[in-house]
Residue frames as a rotation matrix with the C-alpha (Angstrom) as fourth column:
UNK 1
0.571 0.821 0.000 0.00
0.821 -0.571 0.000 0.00
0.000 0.000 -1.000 0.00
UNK 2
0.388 -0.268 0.882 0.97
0.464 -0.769 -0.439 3.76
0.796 0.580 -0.174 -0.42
UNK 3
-0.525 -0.851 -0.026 2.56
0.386 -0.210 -0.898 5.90
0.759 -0.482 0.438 2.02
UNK 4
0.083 0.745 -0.662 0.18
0.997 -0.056 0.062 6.47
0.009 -0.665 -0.747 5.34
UNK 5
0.747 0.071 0.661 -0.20
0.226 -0.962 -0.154 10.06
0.625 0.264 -0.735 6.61
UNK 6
0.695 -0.719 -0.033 2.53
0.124 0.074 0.990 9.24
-0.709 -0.691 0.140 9.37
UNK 7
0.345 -0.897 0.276 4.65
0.745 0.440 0.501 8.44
-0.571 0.033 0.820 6.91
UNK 8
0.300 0.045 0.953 4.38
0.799 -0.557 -0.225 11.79
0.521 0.829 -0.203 5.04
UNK 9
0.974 0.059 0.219 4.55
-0.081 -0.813 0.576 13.75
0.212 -0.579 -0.787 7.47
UNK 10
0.620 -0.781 0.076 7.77
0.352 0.363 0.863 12.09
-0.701 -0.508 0.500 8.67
UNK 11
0.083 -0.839 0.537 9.33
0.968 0.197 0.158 12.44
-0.238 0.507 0.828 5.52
UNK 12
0.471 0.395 0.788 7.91
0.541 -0.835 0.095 15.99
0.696 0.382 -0.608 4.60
UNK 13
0.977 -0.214 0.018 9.57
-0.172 -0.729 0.663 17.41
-0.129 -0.650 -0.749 8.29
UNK 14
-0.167 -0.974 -0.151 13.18
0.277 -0.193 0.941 16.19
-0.946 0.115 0.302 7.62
UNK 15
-0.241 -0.272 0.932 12.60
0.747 -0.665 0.000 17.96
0.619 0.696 0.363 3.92
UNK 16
0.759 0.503 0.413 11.42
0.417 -0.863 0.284 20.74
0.499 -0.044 -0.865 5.73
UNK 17
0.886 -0.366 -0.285 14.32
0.075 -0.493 0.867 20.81
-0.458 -0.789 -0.409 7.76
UNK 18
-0.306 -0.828 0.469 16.86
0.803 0.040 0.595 21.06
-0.512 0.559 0.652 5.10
UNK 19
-0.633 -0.012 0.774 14.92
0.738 -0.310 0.599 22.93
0.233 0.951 0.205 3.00
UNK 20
-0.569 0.569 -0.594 13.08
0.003 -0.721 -0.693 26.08
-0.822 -0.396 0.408 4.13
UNK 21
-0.756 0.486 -0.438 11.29
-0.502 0.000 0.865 26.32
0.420 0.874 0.244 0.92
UNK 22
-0.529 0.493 -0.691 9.45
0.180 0.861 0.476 23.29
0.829 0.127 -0.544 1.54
UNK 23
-0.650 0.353 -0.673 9.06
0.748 0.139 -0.649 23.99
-0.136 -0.925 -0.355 4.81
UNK 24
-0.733 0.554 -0.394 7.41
-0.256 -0.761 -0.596 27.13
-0.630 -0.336 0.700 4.29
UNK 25
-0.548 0.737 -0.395 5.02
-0.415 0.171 0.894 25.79
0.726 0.654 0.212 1.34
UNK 26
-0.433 0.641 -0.634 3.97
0.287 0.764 0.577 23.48
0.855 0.068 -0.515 3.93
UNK 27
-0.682 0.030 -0.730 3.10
0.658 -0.410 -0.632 26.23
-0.318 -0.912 0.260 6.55
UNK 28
-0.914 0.272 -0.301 1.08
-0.381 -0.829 0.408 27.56
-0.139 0.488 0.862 3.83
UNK 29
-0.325 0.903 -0.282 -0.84
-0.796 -0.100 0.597 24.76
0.511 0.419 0.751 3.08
UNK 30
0.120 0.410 0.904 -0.56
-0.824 0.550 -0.140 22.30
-0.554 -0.728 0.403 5.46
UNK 31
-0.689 -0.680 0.252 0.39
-0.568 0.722 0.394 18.44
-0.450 0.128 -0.884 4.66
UNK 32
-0.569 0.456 -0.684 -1.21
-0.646 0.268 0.715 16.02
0.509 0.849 0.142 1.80
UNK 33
0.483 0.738 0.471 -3.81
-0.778 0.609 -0.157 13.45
-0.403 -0.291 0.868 1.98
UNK 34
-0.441 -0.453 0.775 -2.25
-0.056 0.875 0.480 9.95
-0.896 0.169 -0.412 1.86
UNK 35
0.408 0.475 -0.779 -2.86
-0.912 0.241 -0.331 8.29
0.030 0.846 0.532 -2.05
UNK 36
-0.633 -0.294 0.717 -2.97
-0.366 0.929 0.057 4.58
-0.682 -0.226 -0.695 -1.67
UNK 37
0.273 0.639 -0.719 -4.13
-0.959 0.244 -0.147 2.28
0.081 0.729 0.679 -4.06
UNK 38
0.497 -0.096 0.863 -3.93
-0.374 0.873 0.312 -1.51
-0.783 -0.478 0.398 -3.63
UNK 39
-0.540 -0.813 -0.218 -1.03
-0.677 0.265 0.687 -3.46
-0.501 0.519 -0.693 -4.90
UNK 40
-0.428 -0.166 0.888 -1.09
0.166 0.952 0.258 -5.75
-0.888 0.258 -0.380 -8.10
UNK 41
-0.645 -0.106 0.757 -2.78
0.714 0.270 0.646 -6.22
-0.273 0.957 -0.098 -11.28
UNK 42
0.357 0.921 -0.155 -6.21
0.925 -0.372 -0.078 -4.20
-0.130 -0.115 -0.985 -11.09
UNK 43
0.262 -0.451 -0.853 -4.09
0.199 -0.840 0.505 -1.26
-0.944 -0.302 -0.130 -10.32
UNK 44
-0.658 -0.744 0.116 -2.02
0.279 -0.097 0.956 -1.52
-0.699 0.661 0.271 -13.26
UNK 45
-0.378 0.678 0.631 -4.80
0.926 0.293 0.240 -2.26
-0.022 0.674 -0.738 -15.46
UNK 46
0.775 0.620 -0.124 -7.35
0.627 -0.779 0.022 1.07
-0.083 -0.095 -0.992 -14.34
UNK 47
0.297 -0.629 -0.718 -4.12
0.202 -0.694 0.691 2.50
-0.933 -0.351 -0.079 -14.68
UNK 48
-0.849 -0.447 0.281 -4.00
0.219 0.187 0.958 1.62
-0.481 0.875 -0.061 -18.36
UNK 49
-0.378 0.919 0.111 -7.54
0.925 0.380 0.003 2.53
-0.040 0.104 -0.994 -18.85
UNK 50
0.660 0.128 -0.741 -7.16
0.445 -0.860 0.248 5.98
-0.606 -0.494 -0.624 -17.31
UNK 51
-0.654 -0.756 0.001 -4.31
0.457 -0.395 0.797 6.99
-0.603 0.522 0.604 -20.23
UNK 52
-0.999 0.033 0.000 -5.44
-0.018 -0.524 0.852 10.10
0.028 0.851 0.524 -21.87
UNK 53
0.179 0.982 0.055 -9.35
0.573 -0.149 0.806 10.37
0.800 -0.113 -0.589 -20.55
UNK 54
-0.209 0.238 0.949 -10.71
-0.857 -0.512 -0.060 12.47
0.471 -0.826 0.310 -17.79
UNK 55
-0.735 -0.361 0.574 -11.23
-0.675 0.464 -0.573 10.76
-0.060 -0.809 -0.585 -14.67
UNK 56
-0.191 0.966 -0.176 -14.87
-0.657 -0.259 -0.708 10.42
-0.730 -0.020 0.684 -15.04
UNK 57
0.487 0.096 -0.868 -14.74
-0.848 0.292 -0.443 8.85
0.210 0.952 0.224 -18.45
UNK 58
-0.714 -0.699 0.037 -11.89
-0.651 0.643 -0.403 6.00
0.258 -0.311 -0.915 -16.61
UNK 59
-0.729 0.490 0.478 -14.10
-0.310 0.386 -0.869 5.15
-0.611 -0.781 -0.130 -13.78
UNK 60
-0.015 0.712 -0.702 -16.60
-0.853 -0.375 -0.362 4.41
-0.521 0.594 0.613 -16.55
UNK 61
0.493 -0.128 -0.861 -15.06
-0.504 0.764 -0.402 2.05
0.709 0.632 0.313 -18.70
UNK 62
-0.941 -0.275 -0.195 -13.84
-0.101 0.782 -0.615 0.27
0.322 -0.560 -0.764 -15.63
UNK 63
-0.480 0.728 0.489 -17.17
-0.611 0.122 -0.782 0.32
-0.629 -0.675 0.387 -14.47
UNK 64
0.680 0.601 -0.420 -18.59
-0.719 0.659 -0.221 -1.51
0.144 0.452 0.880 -17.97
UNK 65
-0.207 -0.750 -0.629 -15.16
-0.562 0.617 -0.551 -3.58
0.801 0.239 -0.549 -18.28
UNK 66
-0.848 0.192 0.494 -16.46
-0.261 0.660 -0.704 -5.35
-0.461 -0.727 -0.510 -14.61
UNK 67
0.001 1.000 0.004 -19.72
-0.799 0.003 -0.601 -5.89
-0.601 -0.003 0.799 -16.40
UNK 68
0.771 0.394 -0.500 -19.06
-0.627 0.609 -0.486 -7.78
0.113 0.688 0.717 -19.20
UNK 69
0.015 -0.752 -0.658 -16.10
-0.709 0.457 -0.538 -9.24
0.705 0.475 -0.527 -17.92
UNK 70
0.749 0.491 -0.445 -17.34
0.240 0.424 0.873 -9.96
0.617 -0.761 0.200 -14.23
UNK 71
0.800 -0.494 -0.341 -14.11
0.256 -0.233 0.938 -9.23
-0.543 -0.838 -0.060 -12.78
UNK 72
0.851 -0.314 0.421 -11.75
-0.036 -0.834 -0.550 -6.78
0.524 0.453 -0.722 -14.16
UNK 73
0.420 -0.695 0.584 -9.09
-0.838 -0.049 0.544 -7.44
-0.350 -0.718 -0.602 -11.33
UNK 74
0.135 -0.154 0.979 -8.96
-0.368 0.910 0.193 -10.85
-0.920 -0.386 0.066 -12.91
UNK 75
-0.251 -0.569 -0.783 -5.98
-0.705 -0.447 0.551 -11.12
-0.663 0.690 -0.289 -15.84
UNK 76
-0.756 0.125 0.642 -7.45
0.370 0.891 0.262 -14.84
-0.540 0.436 -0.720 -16.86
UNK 77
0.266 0.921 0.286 -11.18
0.637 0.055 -0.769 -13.06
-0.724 0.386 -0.572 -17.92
UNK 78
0.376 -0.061 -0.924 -8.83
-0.265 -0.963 -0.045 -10.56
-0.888 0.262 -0.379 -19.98
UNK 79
-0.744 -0.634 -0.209 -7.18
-0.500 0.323 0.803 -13.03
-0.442 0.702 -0.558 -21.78
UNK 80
-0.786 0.148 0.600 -10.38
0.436 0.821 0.368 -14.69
-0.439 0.551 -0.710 -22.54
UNK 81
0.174 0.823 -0.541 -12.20
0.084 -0.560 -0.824 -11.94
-0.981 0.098 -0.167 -23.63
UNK 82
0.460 0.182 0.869 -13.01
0.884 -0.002 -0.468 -11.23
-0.084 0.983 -0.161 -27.27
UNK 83
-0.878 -0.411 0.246 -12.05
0.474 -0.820 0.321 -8.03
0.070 0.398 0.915 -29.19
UNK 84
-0.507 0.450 0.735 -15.41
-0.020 -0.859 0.512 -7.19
0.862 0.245 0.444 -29.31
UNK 85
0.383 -0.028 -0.923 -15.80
0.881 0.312 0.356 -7.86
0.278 -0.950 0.145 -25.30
UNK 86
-0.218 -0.496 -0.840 -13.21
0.772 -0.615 0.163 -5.13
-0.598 -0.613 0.517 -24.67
UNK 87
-0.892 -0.035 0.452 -14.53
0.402 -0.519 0.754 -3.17
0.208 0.854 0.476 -27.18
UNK 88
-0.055 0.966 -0.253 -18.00
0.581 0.237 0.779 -3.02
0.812 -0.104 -0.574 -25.51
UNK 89
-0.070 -0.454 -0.888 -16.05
0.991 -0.134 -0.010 -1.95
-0.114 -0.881 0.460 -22.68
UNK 90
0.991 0.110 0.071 -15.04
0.129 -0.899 -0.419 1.07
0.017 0.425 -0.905 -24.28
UNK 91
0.269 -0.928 0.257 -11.39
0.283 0.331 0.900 -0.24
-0.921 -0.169 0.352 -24.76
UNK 92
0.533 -0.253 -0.808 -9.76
-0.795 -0.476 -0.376 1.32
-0.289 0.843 -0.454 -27.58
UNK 93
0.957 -0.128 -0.262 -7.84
-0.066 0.778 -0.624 -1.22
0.284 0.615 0.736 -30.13
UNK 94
0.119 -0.942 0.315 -4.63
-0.369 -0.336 -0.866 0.22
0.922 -0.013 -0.388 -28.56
UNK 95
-0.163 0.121 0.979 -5.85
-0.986 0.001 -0.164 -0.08
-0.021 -0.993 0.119 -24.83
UNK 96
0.777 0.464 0.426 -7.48
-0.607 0.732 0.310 -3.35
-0.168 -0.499 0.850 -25.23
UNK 97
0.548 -0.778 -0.308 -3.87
-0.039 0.344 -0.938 -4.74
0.835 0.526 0.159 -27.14
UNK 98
-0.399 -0.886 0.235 -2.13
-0.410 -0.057 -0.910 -3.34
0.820 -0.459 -0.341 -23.75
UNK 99
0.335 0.596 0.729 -4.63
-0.934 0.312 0.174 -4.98
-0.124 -0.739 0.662 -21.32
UNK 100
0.968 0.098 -0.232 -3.70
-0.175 0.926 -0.336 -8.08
0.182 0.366 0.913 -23.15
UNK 101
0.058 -0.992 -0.113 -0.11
-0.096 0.107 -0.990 -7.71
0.994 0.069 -0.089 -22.82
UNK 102
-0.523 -0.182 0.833 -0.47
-0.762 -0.338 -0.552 -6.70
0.382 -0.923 0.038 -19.12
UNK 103
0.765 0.639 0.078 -2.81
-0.638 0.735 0.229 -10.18
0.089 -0.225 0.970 -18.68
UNK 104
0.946 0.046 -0.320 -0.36
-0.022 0.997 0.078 -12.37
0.322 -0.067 0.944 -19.91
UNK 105
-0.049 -0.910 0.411 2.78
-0.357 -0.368 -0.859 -10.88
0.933 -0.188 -0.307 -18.24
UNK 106
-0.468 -0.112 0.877 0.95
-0.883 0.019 -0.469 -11.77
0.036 -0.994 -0.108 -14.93
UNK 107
0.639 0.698 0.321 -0.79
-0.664 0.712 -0.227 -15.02
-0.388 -0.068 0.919 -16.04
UNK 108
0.625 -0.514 -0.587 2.54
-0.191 0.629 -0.754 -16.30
0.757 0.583 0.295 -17.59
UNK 109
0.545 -0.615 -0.569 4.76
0.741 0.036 0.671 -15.27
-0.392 -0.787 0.475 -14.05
UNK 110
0.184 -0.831 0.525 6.93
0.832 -0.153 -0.533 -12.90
0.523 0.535 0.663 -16.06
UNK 111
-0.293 0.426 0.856 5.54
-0.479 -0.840 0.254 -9.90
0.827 -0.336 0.450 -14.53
UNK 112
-0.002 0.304 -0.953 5.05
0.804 0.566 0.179 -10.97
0.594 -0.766 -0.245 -10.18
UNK 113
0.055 0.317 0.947 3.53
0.098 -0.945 0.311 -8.10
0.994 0.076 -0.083 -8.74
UNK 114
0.928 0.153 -0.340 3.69
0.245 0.438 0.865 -10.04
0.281 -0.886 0.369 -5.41
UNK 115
0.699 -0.693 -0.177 7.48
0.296 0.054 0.954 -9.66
-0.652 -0.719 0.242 -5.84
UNK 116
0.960 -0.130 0.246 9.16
0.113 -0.625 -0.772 -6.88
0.254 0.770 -0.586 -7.29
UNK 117
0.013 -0.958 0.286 12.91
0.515 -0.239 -0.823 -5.96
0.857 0.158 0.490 -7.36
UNK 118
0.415 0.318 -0.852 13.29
0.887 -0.350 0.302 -4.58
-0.202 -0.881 -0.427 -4.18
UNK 119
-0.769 -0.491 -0.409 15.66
0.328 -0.853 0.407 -1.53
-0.548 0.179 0.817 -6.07
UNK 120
0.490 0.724 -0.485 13.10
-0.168 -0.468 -0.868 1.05
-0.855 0.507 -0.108 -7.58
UNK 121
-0.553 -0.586 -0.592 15.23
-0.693 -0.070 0.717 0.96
-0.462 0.807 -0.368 -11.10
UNK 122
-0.991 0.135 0.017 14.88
0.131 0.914 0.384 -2.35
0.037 0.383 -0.923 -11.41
UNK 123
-0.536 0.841 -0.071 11.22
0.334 0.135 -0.933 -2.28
-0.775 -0.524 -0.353 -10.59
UNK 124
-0.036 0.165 -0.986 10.68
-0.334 -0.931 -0.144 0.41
-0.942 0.324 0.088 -12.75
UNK 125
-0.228 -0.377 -0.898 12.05
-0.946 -0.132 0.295 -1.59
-0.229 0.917 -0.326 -15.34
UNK 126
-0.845 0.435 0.312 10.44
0.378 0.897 -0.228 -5.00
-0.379 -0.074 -0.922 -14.70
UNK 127
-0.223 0.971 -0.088 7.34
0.347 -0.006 -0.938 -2.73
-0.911 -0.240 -0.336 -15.23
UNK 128
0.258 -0.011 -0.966 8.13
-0.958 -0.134 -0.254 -0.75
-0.126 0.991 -0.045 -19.09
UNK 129
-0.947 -0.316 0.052 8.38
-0.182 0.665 0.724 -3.97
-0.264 0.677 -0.687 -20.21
UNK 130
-0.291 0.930 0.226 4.42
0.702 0.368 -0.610 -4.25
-0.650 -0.019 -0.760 -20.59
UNK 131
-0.798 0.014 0.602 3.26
0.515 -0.503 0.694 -2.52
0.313 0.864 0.395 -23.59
UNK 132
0.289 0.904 0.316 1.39
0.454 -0.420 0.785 0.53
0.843 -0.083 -0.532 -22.14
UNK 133
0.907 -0.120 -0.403 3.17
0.347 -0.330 0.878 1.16
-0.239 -0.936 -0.258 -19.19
UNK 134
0.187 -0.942 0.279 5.92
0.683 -0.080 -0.726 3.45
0.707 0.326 0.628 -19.12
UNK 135
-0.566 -0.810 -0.156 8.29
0.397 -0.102 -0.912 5.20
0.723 -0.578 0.379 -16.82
UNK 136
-0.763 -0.143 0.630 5.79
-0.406 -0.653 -0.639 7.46
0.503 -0.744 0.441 -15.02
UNK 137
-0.027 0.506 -0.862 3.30
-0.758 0.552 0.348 4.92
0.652 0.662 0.368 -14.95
UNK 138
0.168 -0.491 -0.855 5.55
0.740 0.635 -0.220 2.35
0.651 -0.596 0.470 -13.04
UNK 139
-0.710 -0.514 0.482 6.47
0.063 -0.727 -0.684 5.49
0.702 -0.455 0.548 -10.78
UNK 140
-0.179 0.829 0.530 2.82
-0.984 -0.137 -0.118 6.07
-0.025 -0.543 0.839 -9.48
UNK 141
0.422 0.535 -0.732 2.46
-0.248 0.845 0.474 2.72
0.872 -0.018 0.489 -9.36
UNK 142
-0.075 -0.702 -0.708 5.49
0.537 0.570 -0.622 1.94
0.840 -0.427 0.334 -7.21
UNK 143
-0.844 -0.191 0.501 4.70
-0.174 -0.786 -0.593 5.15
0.507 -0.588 0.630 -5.33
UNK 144
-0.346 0.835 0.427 0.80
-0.766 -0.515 0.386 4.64
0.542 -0.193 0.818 -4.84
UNK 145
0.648 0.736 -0.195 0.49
-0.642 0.666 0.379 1.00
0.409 -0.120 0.904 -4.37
UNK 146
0.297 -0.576 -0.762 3.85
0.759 0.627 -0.177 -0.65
0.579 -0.526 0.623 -2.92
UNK 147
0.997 0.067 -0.043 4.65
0.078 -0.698 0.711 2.93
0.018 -0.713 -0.701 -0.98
UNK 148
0.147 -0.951 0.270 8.27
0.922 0.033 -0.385 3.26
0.357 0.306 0.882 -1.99
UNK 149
0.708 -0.182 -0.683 9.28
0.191 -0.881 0.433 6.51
-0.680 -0.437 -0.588 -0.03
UNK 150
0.135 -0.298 -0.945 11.43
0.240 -0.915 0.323 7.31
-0.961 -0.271 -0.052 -2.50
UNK 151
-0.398 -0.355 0.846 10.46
0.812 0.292 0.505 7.69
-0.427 0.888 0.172 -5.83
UNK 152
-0.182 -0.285 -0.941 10.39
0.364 -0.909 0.204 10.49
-0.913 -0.306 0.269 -7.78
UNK 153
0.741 0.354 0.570 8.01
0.648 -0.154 -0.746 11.17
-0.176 0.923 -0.343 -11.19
UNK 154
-0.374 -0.615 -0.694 10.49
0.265 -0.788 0.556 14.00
-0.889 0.024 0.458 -12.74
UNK 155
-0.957 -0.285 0.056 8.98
0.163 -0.369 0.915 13.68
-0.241 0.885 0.399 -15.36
UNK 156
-0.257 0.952 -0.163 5.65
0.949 0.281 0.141 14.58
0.180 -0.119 -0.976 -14.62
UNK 157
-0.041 0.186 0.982 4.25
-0.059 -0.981 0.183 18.57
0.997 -0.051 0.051 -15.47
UNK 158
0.691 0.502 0.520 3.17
-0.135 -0.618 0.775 19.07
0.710 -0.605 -0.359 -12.12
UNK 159
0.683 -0.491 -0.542 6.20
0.682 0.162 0.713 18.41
-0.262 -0.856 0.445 -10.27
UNK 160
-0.401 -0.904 0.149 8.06
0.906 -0.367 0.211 20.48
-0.136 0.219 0.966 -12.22
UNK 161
0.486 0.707 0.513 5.36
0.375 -0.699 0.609 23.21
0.790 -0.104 -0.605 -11.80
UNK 162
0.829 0.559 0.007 5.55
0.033 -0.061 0.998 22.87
0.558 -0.827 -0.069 -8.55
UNK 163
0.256 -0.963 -0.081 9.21
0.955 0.265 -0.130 22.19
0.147 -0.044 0.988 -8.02
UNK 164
-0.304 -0.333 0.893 9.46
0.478 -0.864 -0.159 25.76
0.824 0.378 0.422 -9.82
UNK 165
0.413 0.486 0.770 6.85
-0.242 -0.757 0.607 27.68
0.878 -0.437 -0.195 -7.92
UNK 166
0.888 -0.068 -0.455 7.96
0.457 0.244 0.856 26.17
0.052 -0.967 0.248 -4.51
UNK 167
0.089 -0.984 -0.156 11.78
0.861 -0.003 0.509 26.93
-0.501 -0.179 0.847 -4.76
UNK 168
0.462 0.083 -0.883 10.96
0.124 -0.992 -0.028 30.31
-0.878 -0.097 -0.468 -6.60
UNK 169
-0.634 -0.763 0.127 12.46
0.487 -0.267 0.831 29.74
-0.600 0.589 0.541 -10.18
UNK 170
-0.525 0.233 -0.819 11.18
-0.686 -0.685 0.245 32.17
-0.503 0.690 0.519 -13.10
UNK 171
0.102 0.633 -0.768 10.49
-0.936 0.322 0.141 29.12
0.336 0.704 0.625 -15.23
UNK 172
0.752 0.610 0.249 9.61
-0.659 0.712 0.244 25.72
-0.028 -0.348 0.937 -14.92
UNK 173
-0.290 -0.948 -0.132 12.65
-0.904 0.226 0.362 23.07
-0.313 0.224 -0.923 -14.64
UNK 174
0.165 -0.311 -0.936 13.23
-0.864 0.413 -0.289 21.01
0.477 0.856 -0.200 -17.22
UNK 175
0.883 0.188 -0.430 12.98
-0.086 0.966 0.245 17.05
0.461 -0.179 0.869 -16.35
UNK 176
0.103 -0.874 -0.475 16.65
0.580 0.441 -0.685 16.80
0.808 -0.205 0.553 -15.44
UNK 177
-0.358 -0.214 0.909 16.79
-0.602 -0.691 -0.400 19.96
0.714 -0.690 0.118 -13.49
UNK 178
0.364 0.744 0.561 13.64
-0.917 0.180 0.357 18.48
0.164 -0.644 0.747 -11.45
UNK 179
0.774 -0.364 -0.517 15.34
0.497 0.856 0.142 14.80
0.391 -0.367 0.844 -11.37
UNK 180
-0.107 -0.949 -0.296 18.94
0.383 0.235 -0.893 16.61
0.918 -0.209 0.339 -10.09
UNK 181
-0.506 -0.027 0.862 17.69
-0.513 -0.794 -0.325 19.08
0.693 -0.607 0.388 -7.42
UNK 182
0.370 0.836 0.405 15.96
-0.817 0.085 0.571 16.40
0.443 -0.542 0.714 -6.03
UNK 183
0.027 -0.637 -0.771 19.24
0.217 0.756 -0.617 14.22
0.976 -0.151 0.158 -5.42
UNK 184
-0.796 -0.433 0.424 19.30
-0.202 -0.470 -0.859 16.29
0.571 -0.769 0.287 -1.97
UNK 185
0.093 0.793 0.602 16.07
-0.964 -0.081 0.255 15.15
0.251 -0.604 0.756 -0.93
UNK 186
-0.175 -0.353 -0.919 16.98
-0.416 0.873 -0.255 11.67
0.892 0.338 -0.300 -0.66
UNK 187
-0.855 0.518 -0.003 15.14
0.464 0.769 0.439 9.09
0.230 0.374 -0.898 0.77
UNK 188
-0.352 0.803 -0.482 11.95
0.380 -0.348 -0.857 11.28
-0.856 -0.484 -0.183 1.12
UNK 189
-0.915 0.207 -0.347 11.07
-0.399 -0.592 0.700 12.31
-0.061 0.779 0.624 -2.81
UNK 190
-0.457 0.889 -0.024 7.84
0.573 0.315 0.757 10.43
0.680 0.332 -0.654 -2.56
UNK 191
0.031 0.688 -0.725 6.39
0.936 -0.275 -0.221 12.11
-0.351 -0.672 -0.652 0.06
UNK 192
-0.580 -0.137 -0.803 7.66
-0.188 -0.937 0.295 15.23
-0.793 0.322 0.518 -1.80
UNK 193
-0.774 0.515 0.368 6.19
0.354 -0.131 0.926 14.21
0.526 0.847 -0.081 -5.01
UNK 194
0.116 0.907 -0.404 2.46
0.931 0.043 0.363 13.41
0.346 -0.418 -0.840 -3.18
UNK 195
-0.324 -0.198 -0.925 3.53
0.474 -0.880 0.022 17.31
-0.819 -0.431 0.379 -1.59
UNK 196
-0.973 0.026 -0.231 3.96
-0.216 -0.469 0.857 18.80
-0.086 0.883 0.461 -5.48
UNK 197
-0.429 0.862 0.268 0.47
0.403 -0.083 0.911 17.41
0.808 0.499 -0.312 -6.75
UNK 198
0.027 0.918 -0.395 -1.12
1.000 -0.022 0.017 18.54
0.007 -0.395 -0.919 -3.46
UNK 199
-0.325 -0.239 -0.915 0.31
0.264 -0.952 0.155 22.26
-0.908 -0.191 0.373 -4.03
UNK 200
-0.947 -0.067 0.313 -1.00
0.294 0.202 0.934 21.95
-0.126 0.977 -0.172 -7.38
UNK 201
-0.256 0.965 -0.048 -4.09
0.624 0.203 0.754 21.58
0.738 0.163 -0.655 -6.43
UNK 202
0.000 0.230 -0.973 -3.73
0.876 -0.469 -0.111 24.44
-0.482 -0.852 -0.202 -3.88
UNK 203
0.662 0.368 0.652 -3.49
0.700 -0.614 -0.364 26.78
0.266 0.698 -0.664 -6.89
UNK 204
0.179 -0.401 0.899 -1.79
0.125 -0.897 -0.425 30.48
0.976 0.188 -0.110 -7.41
UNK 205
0.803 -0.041 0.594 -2.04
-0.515 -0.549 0.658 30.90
0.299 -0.835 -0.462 -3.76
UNK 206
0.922 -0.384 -0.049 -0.53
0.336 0.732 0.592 28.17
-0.192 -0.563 0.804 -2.81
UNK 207
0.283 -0.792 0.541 3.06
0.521 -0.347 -0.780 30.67
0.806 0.502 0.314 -3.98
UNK 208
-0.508 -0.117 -0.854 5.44
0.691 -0.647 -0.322 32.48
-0.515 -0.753 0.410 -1.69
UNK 209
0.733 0.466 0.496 4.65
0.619 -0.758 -0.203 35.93
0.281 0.456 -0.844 -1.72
């Protein structure tokens, strides 16, 4: 499971104590709501669904995909679905191609969600091997559903929004910037990420002044 609210906090006061920045963002707004999501296929899957739709429109087609498949958590009823099965769904030919890939990765053993690499890399990279999943993907997975305290989306707009606006730069940094400046937070960049989207969502104010 994902990081509790203990554990955010924990990690969020020793960034705060290195980093005044941080610290003051979070005197502004005050400390995230845990994001946990249960570990294993399902996850992955609604996580492949959810590419490139509004929420709303996700939660949908996972909501027919349990209909006509009966259980959606369960990679055997993916592999034996039809094309037009996942199509009904409201799987796209692309989506329903990576559902399939992401079935038989965990119904062959290649893919053992039960037991990942215990190094994030590796992990990371046990997981782009599934057509559909890539880098930030496997991040919010590893981050949402096994709680890895320290991984670290860099490449994800709103951390580097938020990166910017927190630390006070003119313009957004640039994936690397936002993957090097964050070598100093070490072992606490998840709880910083889960920090970035919740200042995100705290809007314009949520800036020094």
């Amino acid at each position: 499971m994902g990081l509790s609210a203990e554990q955010l906090r924990a990690g969020l006061d020793a960034l705060g104590a290195i980093e005044p920045a941080i610290a003051a963002a979070m005197a502004r707004i005050g400390y995230p709501e845990p994001r946990i999501r249960e570990r294993g296929y399902a996850t992955l899957l609604r996580t492949i669904v959810g590419q490139q739709v509004s929420v709303a429109s996700a939660n949908a087609v996972w909501r027919r995909l349990n209909e006509v498949l009966g259980d959606a958590g369960d990679p055997a009823r993916v592999m034996a679905a039809s094309d037009e099965d996942l199509r009904a769904a409201g799987l796209s030919r692309q989506k329903s191609g990576y559902a399939r890939s992401l079935a038989d990765e965990v119904t062959s053993g290649r893919l053992d969600l039960a037991n990942l690499p215990e190094d994030d890399e590796a992990a990371i990279a046990a997981l782009v091997r599934v057509k559909g999943i890539g880098r930030w993907s496997a991040e919010v997975y590893l981050l949402f559903a096994e709680g890895r305290p320290d991984i670290w989306p860099a490449g994800d707009l709103a951390v580097q929004i938020e990166i910017g606006r927190i630390l006070g730069h003119d313009a957004r940094p640039s994936e690397a910037l936002t993957r090097s400046l964050a070598e100093a937070w070490r072992p606490h960049r998840g709880a910083l990420a889960i920090f970035t989207w919740h200042h995100y969502g705290a809007g314009p104010d949520a800036a020094p002044v």
